[in-house]
MMTF fields as JSON, N, C-alpha, C and O atoms, coordinates in Angstrom:
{
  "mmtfVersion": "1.0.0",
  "mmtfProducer": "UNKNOWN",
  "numBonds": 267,
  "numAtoms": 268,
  "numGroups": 67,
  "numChains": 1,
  "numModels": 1,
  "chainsPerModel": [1],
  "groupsPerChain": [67],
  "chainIdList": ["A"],
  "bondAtomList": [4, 2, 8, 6, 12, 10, 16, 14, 20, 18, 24, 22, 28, 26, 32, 30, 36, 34, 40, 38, 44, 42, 48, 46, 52, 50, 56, 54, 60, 58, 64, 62, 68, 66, 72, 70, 76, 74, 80, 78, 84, 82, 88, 86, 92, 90, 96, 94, 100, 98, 104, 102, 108, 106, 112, 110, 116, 114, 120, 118, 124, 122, 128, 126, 132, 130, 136, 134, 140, 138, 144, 142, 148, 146, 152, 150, 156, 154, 160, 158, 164, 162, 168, 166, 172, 170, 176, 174, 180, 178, 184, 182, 188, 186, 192, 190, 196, 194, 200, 198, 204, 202, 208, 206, 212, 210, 216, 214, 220, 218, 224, 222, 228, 226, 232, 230, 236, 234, 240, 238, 244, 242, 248, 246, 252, 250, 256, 254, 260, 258, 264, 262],
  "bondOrderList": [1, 1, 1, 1, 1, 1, 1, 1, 1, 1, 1, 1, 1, 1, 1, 1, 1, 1, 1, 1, 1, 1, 1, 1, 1, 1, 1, 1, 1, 1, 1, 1, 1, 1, 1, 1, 1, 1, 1, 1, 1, 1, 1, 1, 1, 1, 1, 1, 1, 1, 1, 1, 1, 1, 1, 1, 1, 1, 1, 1, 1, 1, 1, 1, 1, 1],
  "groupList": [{"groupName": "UNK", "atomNameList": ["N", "CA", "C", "O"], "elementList": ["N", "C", "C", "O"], "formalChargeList": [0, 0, 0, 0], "bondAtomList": [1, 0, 2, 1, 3, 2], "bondOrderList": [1, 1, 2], "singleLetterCode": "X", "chemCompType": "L-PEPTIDE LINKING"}],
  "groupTypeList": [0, 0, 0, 0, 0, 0, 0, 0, 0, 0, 0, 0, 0, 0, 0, 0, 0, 0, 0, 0, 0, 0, 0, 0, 0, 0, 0, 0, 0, 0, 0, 0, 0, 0, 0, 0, 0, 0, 0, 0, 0, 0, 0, 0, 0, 0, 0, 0, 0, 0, 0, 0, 0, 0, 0, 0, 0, 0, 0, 0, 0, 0, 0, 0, 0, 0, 0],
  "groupIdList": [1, 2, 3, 4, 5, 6, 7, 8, 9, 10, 11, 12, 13, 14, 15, 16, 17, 18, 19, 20, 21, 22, 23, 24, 25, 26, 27, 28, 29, 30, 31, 32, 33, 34, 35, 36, 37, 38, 39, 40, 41, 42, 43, 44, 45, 46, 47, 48, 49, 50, 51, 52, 53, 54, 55, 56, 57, 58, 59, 60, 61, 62, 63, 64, 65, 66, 67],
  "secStructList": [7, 7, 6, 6, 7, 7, 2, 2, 2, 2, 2, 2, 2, 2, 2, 2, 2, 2, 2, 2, 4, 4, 4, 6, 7, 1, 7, 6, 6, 6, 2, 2, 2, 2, 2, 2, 2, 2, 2, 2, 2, 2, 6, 6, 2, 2, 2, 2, 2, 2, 2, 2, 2, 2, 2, 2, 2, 2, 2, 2, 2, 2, 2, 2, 6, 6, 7],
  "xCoordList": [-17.754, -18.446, -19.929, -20.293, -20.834, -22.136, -22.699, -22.831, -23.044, -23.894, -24.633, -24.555, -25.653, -26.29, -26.214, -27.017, -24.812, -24.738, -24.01, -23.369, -24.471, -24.917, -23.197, -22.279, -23.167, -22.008, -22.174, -21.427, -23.411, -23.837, -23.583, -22.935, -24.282, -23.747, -22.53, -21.967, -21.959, -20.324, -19.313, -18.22, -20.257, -19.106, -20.237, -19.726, -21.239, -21.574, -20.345, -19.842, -20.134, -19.832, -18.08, -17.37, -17.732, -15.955, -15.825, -14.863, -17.156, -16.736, -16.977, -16.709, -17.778, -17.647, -16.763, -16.262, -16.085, -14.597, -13.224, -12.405, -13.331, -12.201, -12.802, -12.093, -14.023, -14.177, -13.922, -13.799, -13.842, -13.763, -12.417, -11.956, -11.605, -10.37, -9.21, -8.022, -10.266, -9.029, -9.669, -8.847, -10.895, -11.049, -10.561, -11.259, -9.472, -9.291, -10.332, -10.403, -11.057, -12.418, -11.971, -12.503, -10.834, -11.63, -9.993, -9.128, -9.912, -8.946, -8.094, -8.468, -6.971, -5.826, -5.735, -4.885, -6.484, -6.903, -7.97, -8.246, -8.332, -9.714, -8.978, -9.257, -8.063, -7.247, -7.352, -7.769, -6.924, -6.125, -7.277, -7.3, -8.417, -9.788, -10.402, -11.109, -10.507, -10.809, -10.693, -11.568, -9.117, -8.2, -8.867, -9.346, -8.402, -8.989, -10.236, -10.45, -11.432, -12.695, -12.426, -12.784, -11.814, -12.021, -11.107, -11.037, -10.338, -9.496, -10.699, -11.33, -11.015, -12.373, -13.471, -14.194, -13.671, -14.671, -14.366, -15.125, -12.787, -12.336, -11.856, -11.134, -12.047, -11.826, -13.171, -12.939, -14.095, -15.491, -16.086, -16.325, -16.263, -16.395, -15.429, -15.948, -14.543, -13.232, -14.24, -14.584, -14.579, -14.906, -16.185, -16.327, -17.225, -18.725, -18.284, -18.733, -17.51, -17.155, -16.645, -16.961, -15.765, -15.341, -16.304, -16.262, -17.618, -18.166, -19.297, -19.968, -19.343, -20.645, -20.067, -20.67, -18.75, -17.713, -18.243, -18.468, -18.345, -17.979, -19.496, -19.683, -20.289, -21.676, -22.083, -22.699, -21.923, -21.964, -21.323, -21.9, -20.351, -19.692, -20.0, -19.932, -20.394, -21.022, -22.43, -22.95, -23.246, -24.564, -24.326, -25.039, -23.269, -22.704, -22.508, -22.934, -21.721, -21.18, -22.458, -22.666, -23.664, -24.633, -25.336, -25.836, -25.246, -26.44, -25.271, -25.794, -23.876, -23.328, -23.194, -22.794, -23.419, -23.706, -25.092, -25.3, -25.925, -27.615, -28.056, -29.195, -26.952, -27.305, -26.539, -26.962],
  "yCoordList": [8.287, 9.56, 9.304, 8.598, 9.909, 9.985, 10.297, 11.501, 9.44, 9.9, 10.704, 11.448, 11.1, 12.394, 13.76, 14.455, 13.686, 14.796, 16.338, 16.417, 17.151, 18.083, 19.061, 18.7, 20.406, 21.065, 21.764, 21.66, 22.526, 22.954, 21.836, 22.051, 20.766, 20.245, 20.028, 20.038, 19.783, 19.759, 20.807, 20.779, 21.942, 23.35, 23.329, 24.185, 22.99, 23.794, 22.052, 22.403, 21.044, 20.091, 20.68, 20.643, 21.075, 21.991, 22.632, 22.692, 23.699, 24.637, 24.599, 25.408, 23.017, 22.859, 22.325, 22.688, 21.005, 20.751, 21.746, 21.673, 22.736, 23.528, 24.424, 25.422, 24.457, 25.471, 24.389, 24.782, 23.227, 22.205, 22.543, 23.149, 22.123, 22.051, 23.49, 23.555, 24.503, 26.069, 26.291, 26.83, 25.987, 25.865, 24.522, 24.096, 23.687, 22.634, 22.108, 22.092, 21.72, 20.853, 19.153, 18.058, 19.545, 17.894, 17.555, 18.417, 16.424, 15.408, 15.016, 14.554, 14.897, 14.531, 13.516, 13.476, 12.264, 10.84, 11.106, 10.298, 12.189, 12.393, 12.997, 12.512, 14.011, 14.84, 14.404, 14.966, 13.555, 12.66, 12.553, 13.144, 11.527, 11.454, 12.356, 12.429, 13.418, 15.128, 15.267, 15.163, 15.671, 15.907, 15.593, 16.186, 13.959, 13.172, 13.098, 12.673, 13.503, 14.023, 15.051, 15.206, 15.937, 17.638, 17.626, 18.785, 16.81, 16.84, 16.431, 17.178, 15.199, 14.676, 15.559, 15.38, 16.392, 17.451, 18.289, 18.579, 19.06, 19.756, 19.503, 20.292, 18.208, 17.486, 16.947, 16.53, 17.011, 17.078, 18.493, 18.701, 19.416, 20.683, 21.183, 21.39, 21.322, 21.25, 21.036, 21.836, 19.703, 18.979, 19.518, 19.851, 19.733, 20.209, 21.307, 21.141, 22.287, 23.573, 23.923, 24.881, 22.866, 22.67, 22.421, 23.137, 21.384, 21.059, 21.918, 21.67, 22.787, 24.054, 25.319, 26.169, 25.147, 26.276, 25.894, 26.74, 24.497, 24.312, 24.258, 24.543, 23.877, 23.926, 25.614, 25.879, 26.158, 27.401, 27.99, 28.495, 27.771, 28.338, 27.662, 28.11, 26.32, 26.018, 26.533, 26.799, 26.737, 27.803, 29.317, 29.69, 30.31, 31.013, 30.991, 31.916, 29.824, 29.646, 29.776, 30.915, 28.809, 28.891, 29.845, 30.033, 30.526, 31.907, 32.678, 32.962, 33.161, 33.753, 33.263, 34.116, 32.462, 31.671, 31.456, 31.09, 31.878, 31.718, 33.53, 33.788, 34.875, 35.644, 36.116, 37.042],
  "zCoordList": [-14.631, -14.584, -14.829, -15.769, -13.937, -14.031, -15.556, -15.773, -16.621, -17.62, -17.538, -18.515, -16.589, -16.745, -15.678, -15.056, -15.868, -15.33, -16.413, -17.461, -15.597, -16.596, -16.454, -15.719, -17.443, -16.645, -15.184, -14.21, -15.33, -13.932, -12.47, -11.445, -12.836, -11.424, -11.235, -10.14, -12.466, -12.096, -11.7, -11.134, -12.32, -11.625, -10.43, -9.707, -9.849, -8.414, -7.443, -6.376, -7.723, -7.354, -7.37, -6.364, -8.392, -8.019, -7.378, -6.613, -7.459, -6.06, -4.648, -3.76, -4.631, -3.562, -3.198, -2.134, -4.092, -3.196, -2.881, -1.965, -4.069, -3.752, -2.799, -2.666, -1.958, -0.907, 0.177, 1.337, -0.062, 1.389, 1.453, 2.42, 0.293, 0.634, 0.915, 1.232, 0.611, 0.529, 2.141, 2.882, 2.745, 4.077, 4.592, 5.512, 4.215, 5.224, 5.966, 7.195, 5.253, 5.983, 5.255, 5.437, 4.437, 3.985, 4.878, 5.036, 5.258, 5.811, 5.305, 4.227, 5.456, 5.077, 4.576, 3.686, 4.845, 4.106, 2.715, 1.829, 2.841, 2.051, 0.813, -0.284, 0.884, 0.513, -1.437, -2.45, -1.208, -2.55, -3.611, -4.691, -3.019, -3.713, -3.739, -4.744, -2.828, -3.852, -4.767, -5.625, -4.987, -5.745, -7.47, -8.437, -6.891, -8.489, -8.855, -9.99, -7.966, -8.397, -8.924, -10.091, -8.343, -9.049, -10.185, -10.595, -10.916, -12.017, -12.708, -13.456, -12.438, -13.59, -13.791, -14.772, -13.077, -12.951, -13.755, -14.679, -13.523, -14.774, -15.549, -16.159, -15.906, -17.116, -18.199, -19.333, -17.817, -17.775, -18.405, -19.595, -17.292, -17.857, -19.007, -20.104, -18.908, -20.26, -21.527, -22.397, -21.32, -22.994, -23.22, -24.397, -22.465, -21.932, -23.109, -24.244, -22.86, -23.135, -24.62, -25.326, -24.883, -26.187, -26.92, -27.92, -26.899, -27.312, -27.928, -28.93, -27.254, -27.081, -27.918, -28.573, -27.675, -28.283, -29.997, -30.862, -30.145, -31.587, -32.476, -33.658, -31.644, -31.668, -31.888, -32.92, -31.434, -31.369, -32.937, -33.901, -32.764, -34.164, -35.586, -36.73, -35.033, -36.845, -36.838, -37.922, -35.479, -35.89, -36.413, -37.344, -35.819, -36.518, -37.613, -38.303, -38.245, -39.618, -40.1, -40.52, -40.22, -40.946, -41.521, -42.63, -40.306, -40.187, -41.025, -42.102, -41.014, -41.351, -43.337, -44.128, -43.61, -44.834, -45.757, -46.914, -44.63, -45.266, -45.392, -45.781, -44.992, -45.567, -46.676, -47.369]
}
């Protein structure tokens, strides 16, 4: 996986394969290595998300603790 890639390019990069593939543009040989890009992709964004989730809530916690 690309080190600097961000969540944004990775969700505009999902929706583009699941628009290749719900339009049958990508090939039947191609099919497979989609596939396992767009798992790593949402496997990627997943953790992106968790990560921000938790980040988020110990700034909450703080602020909710410093009044």
């Amino acid at each position: 996986m690309d080190p600097h890639l961000t969540y944004e390019t990775a969700f505009d990069e999902l929706q583009e394969l699941a628009s290749s593939i719900e339009n049958e543009a990508v090939g039947i040989d191609q099919l497979a290595e989609k596939l396992k890009r767009a798992a790593e992709l949402v496997t990627f964004c997943q953790a992106r998300l968790r990560l921000t989730e938790s980040e988020v809530n110990k700034i909450i916690g703080r602020l909710e603790t410093d009044q």
